[in-house]
C-alpha positions in Angstrom: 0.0 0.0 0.0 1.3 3.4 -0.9 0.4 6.2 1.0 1.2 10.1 0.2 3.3 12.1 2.6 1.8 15.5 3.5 5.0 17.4 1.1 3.8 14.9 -1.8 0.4 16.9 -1.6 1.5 20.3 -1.0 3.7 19.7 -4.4 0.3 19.0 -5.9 -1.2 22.3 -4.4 -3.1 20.4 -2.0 -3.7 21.5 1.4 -4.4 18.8 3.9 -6.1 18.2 7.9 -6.6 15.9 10.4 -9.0 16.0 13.1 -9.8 14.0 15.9 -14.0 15.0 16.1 -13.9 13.5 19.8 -11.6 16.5 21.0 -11.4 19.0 18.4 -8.0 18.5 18.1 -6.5 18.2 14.9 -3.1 19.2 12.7 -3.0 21.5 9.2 -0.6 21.3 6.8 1.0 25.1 5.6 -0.8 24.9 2.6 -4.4 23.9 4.4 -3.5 26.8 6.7 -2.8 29.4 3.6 -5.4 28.3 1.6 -8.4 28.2 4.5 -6.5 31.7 5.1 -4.7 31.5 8.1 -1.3 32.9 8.6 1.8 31.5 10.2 2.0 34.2 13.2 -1.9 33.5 14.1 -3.2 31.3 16.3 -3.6 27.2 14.3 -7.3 27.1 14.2 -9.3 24.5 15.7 -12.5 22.2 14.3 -15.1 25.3 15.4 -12.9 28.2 14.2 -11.3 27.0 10.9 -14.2 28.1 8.9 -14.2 31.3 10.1 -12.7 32.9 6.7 -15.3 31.9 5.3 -18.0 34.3 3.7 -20.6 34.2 6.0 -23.0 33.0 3.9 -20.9 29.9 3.5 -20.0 29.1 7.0 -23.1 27.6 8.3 -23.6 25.6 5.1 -20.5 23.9 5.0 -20.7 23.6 8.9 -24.5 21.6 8.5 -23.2 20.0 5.6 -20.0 18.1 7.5 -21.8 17.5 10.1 -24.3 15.4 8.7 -21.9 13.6 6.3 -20.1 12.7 9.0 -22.9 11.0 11.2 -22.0 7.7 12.3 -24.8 6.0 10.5 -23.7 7.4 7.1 -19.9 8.4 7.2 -20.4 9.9 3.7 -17.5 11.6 2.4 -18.1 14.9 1.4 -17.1 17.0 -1.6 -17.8 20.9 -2.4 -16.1 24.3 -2.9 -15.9 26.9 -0.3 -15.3 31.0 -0.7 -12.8 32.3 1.6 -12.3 35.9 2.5 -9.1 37.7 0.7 -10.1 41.4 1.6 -11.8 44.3 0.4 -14.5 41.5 -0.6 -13.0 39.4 -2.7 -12.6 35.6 -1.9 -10.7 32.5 -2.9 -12.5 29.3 -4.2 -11.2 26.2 -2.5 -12.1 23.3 -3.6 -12.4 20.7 -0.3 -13.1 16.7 0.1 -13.5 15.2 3.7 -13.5 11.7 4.4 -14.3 10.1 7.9 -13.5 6.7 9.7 -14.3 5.7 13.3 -11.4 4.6 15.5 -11.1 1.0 16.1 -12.7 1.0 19.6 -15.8 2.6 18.3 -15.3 5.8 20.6 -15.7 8.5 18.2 -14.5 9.6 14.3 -11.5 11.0 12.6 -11.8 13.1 9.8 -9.1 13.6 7.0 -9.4 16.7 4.5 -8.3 17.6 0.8 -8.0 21.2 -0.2 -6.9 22.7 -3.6 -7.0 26.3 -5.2 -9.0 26.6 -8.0 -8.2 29.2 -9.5 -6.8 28.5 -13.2 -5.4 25.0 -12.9 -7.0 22.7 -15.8 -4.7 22.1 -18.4 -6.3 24.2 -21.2 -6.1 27.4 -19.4 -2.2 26.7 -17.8 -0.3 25.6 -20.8 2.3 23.0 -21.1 3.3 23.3 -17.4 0.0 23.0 -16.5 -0.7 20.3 -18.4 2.2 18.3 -16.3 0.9 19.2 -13.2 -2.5 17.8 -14.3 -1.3 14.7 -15.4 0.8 14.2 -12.0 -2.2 15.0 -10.0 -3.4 12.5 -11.5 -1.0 10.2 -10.6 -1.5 10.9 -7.1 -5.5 10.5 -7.5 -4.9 6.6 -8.8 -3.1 5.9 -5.6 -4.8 7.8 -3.4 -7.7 5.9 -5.0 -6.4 2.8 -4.7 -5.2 3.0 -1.2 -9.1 4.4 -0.3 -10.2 0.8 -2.1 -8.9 -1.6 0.0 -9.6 0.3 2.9 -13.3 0.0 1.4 -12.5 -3.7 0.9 -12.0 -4.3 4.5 -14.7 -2.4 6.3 -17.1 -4.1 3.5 -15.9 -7.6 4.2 -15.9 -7.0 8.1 -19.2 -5.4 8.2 -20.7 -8.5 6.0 -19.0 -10.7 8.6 -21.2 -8.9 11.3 -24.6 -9.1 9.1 -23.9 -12.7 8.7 -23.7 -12.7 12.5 -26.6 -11.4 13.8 -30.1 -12.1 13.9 -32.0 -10.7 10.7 -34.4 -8.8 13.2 -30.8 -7.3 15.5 -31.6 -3.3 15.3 -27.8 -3.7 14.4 -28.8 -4.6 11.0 -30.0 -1.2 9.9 -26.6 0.7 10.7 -24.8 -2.4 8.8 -26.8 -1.8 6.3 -26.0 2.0 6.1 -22.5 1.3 6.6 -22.4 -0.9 3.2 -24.5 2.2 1.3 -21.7 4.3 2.6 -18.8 2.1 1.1 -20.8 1.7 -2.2 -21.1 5.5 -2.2 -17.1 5.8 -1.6 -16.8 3.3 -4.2 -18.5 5.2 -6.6 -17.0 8.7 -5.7 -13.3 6.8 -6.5 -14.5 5.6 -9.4 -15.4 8.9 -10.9 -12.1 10.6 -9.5 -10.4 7.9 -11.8 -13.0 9.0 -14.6 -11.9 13.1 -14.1 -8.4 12.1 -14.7 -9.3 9.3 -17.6 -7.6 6.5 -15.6 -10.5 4.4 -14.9 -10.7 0.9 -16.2 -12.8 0.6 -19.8 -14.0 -2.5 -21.2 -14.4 -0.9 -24.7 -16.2 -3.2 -27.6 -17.6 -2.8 -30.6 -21.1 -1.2 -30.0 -24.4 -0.4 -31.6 -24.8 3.3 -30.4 -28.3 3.3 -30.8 -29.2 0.9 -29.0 -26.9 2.2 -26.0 -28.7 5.6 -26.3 -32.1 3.6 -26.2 -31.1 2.4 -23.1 -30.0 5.2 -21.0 -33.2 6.7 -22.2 -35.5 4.3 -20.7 -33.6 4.3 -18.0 -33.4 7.7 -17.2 -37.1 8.1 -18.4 -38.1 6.6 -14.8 -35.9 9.4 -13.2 -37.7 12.4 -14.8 -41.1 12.2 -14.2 -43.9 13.4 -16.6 -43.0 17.1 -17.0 -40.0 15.9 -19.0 -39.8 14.4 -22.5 -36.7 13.3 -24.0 -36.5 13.3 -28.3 -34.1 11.0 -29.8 -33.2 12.2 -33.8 -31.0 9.5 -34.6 -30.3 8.0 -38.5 -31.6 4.6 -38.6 -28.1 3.5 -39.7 -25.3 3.9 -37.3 -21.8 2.4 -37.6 -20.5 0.7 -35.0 -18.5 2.3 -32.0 -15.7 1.2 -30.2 -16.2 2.0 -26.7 -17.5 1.1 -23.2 -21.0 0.6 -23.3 -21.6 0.7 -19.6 -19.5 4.2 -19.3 -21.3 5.5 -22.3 -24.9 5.2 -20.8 -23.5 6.4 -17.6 -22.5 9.2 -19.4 -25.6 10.1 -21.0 -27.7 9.8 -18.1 -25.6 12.2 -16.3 -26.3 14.8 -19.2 -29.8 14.0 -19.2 -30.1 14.4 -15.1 -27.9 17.9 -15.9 -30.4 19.0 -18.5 -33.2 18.7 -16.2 -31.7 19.7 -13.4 -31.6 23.5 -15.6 -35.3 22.8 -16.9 -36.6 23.0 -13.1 -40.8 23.4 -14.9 -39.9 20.7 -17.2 -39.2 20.6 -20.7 -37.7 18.7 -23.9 -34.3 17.1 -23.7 -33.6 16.3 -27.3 -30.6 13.7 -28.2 -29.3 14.1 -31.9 -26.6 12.0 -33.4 -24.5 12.8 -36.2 -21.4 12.2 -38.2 -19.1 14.6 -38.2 -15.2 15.6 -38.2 -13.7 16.6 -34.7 -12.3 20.2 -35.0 -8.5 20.4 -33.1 -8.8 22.9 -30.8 -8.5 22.8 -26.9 -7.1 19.0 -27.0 -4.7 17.3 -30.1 -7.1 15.0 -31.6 -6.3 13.0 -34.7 -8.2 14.2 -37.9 -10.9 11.4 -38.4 -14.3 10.8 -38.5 -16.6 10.7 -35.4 -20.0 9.8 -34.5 -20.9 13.2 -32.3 -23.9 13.2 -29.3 -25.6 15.8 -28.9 -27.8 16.7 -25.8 -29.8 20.0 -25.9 -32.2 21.7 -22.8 -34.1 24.7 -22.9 -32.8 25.5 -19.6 -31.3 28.4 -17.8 -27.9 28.7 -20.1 -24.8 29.1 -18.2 -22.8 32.5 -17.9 -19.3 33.1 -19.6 -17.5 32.0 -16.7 -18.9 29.1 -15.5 -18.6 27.6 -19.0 -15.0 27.7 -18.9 -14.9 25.9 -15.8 -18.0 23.0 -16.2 -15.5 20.5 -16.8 -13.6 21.5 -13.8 -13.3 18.8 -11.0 -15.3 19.3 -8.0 -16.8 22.9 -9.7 -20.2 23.0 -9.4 -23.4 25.7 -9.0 -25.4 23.4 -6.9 -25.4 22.8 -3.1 -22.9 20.6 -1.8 -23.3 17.1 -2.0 -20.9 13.8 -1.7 -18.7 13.4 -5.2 -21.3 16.4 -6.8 -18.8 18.8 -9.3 -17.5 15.3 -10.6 -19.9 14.7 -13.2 -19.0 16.3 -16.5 -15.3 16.0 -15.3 -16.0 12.1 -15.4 -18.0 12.3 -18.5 -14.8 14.7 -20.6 -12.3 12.2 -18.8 -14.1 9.1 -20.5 -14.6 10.5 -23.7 -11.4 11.4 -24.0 -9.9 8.6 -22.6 -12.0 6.6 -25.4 -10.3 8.8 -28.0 -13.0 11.3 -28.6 -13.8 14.4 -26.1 -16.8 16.4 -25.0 -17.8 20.6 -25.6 -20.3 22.4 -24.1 -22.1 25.7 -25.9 -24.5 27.4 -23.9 -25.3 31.2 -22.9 -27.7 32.0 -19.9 -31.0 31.4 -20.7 -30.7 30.0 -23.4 -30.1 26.8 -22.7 -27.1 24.1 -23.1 -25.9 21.7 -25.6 -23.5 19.0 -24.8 -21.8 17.4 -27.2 -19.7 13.7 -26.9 -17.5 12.8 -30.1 -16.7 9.3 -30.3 -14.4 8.3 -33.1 -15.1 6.0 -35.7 -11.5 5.0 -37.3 
């Protein structure tokens, strides 16, 4: 098992903590101290005081939000971005993740958290050196990941041990049970920080893309409800695909919950497929032909700025949520990971367009 010395993550430009939730006590790393916006003379904050930077709006948010993903019953991790306070009202975004384990005698939790500037660090806006430092972070997210699995592994097999040991009526049962949710929502989460950084594991075939897109549709049909209706305009004759099929509907389904999400009366979510040539532009692709996906709402539109940064990790205009801001990250990762890629062109309220080019040859 390999695990990452606090200087590893700083080189990374992440800022790191450790807190024992029984006591308050707890250590910061320079970085976590600079980033949350404490200085080296002041006093080292403790688990009530270190969001104090934070815009006030903020605070009790990401305060309500911690503490409930870090109930007992749940020990969801917890993923979101946070504003803190530069002067003269400007702020910082910070991007945080917070994971939590109980100590071995059951007494109480410890809680480890991730934090990471923002500001101007996907490859496409940062150049060649950028670039580098995005493909090293990933580096450190595949082990990171990996070390988080087995730890997964174990409290999944040693909590299956205890179901299997109890009585199917033991109250017990229920707080197994919502220990096993929480290591299938860890699970998950890992799974699409491998997807951000296109270093997840494909199983990529030759694939009927109709079909595929006929069955995200009926399954994400069952999520929408009736005010929502979802067009498919879609040649009759496709070529084949070489790609995961699984990944793919996952992918869809995440645009269509995203194109809802904007159409909050209801709407039309309209999925066209075409064949077309991939433009170079933000990424080197190789000139050749692709099948391209699109998926149009006639929602609220995003602004200039939050365009640029939709495929951001972690960024994200909704409330916090576990593992919400990784969706279209995981969706670009896998496309481009399958040798295609995604864009996005939208203007606020006017609704979004995403498109996924897969490559044909």
């Amino acid at each position: 098992m390999i695990i990452a010395s606090e200087s590893e993550f700083e080189q990374f430009g992440i800022g790191t903590w450790l807190i024992d939730r029984r006591s308050g006590v707890g250590v910061w790393s320079d970085l976590c101290l600079a980033l949350l916006g404490f200085v080296a003379s002041e006093a080292k904050p403790t688990r009530d005081t270190m969001f104090d930077f934070l815009f006030a709006e903020d605070r009790d948010r990401i305060r309500t939000a911690l503490a409930e993903s870090g109930e007992p019953a749940s020990l969801a991790p917890w993923a979101g971005e946070v504003r803190v306070a530069t002067g003269n009202g400007s702020f910082r975004l910070v991007a945080v993740n917070v994971h939590f384990a109980p100590y071995a005698d059951g007494t109480g939790l410890k809680e480890l958290g991730l934090c990471s500037d923002i500001a101007g660090r996907t490859p496409g806006r940062r150049g060649p050196r950028g670039a580098a430092d995005w493909r090293a972070a990933g580096n450190l997210t595949v082990r990171l990941v990996h070390d988080v699995n087995n730890l997964l592994s174990i409290v999944s097999l040693n909590v299956e041990a205890a179901q299997d040991a109890l009585r199917d009526q033991d109250p017990s049962q229920a707080l197994l049970h919502a220990a096993l949710e929480g290591v299938i929502e860890g699970t998950e989460l890992n799974r699409r920080l491998l997807a951000s950084f296109g270093r997840q594991r494909l199983r990529p075939a030759n694939s009927d893309l109709l079909g595929l897109i006929r069955e995200a549709c009926s399954a994400a049909r069952s999520e929408l409800g009736a005010r929502y209706q979802i067009e498919v305009l879609c040649p009759t004759q496709l070529p084949q695909v070489f790609v995961d099929g699984m990944r793919f509907r996952d992918a869809l389904r995440e645009l269509v919950r995203n194109a809802r999400d904007a159409m909050r009366e209801g709407g039309r979510i309209t999925i066209e497929v075409a064949e077309t040539a991939l433009e170079t532009g933000r990424q080197p692709a190789p000139a050749r032909r692709h099948l391209v996906v699109s998926v149009r709402d006639s929602g609220d539109g995003m602004t200039g700025p939050v365009r640029e940064k939709a495929f951001d990790p972690f960024f994200t205009t909704k409330p916090p949520a576990p593992g919400r801001g990784l969706g279209l990250s995981a969706v670009l990762g896998f496309l481009r990971q399958s040798g295609g890629d995604a864009r996005i062109d939208s203007e606020a309220d006017r609704g979004t367009t995403v498109r996924l080019y897969l490559p044909l040859d």
